[in-house]
Structures are given as structure tokens and as C-alpha cells.
C-alpha positions in Angstrom: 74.9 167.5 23.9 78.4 167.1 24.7 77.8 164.0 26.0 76.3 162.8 22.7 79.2 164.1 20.7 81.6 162.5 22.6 80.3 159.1 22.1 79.3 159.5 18.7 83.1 160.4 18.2 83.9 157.2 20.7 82.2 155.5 17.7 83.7 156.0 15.0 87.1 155.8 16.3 86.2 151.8 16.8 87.7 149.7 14.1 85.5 146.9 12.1 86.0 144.4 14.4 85.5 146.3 17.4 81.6 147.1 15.9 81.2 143.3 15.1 82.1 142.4 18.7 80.2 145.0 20.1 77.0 143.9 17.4 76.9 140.4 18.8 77.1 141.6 23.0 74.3 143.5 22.0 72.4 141.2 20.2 73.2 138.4 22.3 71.9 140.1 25.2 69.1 140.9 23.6 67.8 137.8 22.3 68.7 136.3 26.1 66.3 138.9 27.4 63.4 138.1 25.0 64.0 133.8 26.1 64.3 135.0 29.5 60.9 137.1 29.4 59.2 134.3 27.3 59.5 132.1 30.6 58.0 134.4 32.9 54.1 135.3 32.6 54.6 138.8 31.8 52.8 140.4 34.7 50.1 138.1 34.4 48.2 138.4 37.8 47.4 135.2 39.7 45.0 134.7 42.3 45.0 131.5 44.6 41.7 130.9 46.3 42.8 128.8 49.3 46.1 128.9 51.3 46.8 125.6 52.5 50.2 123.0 51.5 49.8 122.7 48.1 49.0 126.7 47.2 51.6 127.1 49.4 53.8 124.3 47.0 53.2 126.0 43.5 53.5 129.2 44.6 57.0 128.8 46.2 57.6 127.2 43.0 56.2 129.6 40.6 58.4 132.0 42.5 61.7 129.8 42.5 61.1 129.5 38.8 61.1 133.7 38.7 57.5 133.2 36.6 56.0 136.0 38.7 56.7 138.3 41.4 55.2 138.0 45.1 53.4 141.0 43.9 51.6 139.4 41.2 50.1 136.8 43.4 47.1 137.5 45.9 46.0 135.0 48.0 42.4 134.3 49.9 41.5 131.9 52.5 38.9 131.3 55.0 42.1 130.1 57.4 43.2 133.6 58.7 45.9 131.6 60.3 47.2 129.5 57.1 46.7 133.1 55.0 49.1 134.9 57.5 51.6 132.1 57.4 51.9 131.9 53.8 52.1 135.8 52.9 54.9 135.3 55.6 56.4 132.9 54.0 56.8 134.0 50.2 55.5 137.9 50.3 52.4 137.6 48.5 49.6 139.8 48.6 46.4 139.0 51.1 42.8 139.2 49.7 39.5 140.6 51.8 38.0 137.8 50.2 37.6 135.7 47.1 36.1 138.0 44.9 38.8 141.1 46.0 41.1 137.8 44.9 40.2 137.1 42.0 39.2 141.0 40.4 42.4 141.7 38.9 43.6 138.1 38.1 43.9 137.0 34.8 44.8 133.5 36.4 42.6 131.5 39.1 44.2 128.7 41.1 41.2 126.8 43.3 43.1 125.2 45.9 41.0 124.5 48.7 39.4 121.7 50.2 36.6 119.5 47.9 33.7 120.3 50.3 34.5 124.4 51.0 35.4 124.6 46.6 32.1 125.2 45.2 30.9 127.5 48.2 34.9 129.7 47.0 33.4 130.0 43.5 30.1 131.4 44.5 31.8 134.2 46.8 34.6 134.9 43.9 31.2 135.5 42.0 30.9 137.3 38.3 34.7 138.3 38.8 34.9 135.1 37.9 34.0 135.5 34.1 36.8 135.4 31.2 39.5 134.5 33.4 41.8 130.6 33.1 40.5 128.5 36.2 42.5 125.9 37.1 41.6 123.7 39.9 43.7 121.3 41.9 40.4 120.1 43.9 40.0 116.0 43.9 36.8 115.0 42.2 35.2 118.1 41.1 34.6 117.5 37.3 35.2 120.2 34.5 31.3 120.2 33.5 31.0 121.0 37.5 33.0 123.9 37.8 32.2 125.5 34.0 28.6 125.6 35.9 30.0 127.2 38.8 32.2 129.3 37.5 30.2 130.6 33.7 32.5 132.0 31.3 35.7 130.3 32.7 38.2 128.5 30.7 38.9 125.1 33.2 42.0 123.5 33.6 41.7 120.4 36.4 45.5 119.7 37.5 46.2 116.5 40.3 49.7 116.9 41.8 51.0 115.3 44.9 52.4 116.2 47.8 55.8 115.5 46.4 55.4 119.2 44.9 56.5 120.5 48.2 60.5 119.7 47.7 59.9 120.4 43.6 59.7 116.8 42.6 55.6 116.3 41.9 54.4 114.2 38.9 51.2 116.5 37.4 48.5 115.2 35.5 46.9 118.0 33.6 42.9 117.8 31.7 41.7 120.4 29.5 38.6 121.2 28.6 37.8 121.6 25.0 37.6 125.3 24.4 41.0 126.2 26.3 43.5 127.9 24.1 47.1 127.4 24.0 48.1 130.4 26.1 46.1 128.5 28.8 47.6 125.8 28.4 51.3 126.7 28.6 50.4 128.6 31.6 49.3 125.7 33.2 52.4 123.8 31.8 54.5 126.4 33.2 53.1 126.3 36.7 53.2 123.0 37.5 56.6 122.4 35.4 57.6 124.2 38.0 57.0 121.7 41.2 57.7 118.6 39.0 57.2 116.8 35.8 53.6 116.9 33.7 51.5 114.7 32.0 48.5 115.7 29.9 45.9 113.0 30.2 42.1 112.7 29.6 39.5 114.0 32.6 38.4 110.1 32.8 42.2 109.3 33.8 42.3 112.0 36.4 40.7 109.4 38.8 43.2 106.8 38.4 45.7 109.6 38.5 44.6 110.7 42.1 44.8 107.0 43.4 48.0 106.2 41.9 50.1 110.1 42.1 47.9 111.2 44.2 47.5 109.0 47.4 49.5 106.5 46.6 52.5 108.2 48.5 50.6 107.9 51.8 50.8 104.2 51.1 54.7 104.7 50.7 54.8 106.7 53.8 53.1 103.9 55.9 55.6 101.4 54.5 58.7 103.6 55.5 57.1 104.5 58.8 56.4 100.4 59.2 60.0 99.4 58.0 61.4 102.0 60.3 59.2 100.1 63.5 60.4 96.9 62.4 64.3 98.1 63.2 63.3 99.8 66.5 61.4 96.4 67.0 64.9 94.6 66.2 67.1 96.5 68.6 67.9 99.4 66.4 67.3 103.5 67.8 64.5 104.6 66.7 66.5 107.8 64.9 69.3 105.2 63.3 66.1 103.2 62.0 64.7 105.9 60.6 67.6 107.3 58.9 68.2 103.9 57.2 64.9 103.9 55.5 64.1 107.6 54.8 68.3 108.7 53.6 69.4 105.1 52.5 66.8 102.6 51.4 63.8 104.8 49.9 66.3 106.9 47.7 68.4 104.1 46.9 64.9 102.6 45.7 64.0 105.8 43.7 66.9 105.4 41.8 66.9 102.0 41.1 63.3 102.7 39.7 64.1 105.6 37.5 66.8 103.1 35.8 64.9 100.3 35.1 61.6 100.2 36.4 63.1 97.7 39.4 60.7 95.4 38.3 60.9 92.3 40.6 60.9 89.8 38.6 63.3 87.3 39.9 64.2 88.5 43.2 66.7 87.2 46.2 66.0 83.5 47.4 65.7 85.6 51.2 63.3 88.7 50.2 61.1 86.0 47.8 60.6 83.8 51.2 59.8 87.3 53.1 57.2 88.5 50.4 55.8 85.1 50.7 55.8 85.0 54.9 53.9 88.5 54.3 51.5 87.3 52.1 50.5 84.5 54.1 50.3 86.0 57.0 48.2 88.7 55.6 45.6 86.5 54.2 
């Protein structure tokens, strides 16, 4: 009680001014709080059926991003080995099995391997029903998985493998009846690994060849550049450097300016491009 009194007399000792200043702090705060709550999920419980590269991608993103807690996220996987490494890794909860995974999720992330995903679903079984299911799997249609998983609202999302160092271009389809909570919890999840890009399920083919293995072609470019210095003469470490620190970003960054469409290039690289081509065919 004395306590009370003595800032209730602290009070109105404070001039006009003082109050104002001491109004806005508070309200300041305040509204920084509610923006700052407004970008994480709430408590929203997440459960990731699978615990391979790309589960272990947009969960270390999700948790970079301070959407959700490690304790929020419960993780199953056949892999006892890949499971162990990733609760390891980030702190996340470990599921018994798909269904314990999924019980007290509002959100389901299917993350496992095209030919193991429909045999997940059945085993998550009618803890399935009501919850957002959003599936990363290549090729397994929204009609496919509303079938396998009744009562779901799907999401299909294709990100790449670029999603490991926060840098993955996401194409996003939603099915028809998926409200806009859904979606921005989507949005948010993969906004969090890279950029995002809502296109139509049709698209999401095109997507996986282009996004989504096209990068392996990259790779095998870098990794064939690198052998043509250690061919020249070069060590195989100082060849490597030169394509993976120097040329590729180099590349990246002429690309994000201005498309590095070549049009009209060098007199030496057209001859090279022409050598390849002829050689090739």
C-alpha cells in the first residue's frame, strides 16, 4: 500500500510534459509489441513429418525469423539418425510417430521423400483432419493429398536447396477453400528461407525444373569450370575458389541488375560458346 502511495504521489509531482513523454514510451512500446507479435505465429504448434535437408532448412529459418519457439515444433521421421541430428541441431521436440506429430499441431509440414509421402499421411491418420497441410513433396497434386489427408486445407510449396543459407525462391499453390490465415502462414514460413511467388498448381511443374533442379545444373557447371582450371595448371583449391567466391557471385549480381542477358557478347566468349556448341552436337 505504501508502495502504491508513493508512486501515485511520484505521479503527480510530474509536470505536463513529463506525462506526454512518458504517454508516448508507453505507447510506443506498446504498439512495437503488438507488430512484433503480429510476425510470430502466436503459439501456433507446427508439426514437420520428415527430417531431412529441407525440414531441416525452414525450420532453422522459421526459428532465425523468431516465428516460433523450438518448443512449438515437433518433428517425426522414419530416419532415427536424421531425427536425432536435427533436434540437435535447433532444439525441437521429437515425435513417437506421425500421428503423436501431428495431434497438437495446428500446422503440418510433409517434407519427406515422394515415394514414403502418402504412406506419412496414412500413419498421421484422423489427427490429420482440420489442420493447414502444406507439402513441399515434388509431384504429389493437391487433389492427391486432400484424398489422403480428408478435411485438410492444402498448401503445395517447391523451394530449392538454396533455402539452406536463407536465399530460396518459393513457389506457393493454394487450393481453393484455403483461407487467408493459411495463407500468410505459409507466406511467413517460406518468406523466411527466401523470396515467394504464388503461382497456379499447373505452374508448379515448370517451377520444380526451373527453381527446383535447375541448381544442380549450375552446380555441375561450377564443378566443370572448376576441372577445366585444375586441367590448365591451376590447384585444384585456387580453381575452385575462383569459381565458387569470384565468378558465380560476380554472375548473381550481374543477373539481379540486368537480367545479364547475352545478347552481344565478347568476340572471345562468342567463339567459345560456338566451339561448345559444335563440339557438343
Amino acid at each position: 500500500m505504501e508502495i502504491g502511495n508513493q508512486a501515485i504521489h511520484w505521479w503527480q509531482t510530474l509536470s505536463k510534459q513529463d506525462c506526454t513523454a512518458g504517454a508516448e514510451v508507453y505507447w510506443t512500446a506498446k504498439l512495437l509489441a503488438e507488430s512484433r507479435e503480429s510476425l510470430t505465429f502466436a503459439g501456433m504448434k507446427f508439426a514437420f513429418l520428415g527430417a531431412g535437408k529441407m525440414a531441416m532448412a525452414l525450420i532453422q529459418g522459421a526459428l532465425r525469423a523468431n516465428l516460433c519457439s523450438p518448443s512449438e515444433i515437433i518433428v517425426s521421421s522414419r530416419s532415427r539418425s536424421g531425427l536425432e541430428a536435427l533436434v540437435s541441431a535447433t532444439g525441437v521436440c521429437a515425435g513417437a510417430s506421425n500421428a503423436a506429430a501431428v495431434s497438437d499441431a495446428e500446422t503440418v509440414l510433409l517434407s519427406v521423400k515422394p515415394a514414403d509421402a502418402l504412406k506419412a499421411l496414412e500413419e498421421a491418420g484422423n489427427s490429420l483432419a482440420g489442420k493447414l497441410l502444406i507439402s513441399v513433396v515434388t509431384g504429389l497434386h493437391i487433389l492427391t493429398l486432400r484424398k489422403a489427408a480428408p478435411g485438410c486445407r492444402v498448401v503445395r510449396a517447391m523451394p530449392n536447396t538454396a533455402a539452406m543459407v536463407g536465399r530460396s525462391a518459393t513457389a506457393i499453390a493454394i487450393d481453393s477453400d484455403v483461407p487467408r490465415t493459411d495463407i500468410s502462414t505459409a507466406e511467413r514460413l517460406f518468406s523466411a528461407v527466401g523470396e515467394i511467388f504464388t503461382v497456379s498448381e499447373i505452374q508448379l511443374d515448370a517451377v520444380t525444373g526451373l527453381s527446383g533442379s535447375g541448381p544442380a545444373f549450375i552446380y555441375l557447371v561450377m564443378e566443370a569450370l572448376a576441372d577445366g582450371g585444375v586441367s590448365a595448371g591451376l590447384p585444384r583449391k585456387l580453381s575452385q575458389t575462383g569459381v565458387k567466391r569470384e565468378m558465380i557471385p560476380r554472375l548473381v549480381e550481374k543477373a539481379l541488375a540486368d537480367a545479364c542477358h547475352q545478347s552481344n557478347p565478347r568476340p572471345c566468349t562468342k567463339a567459345d560458346f560456338e566451339r561448345l556448341i559444335s563440339d557438343a552436337f
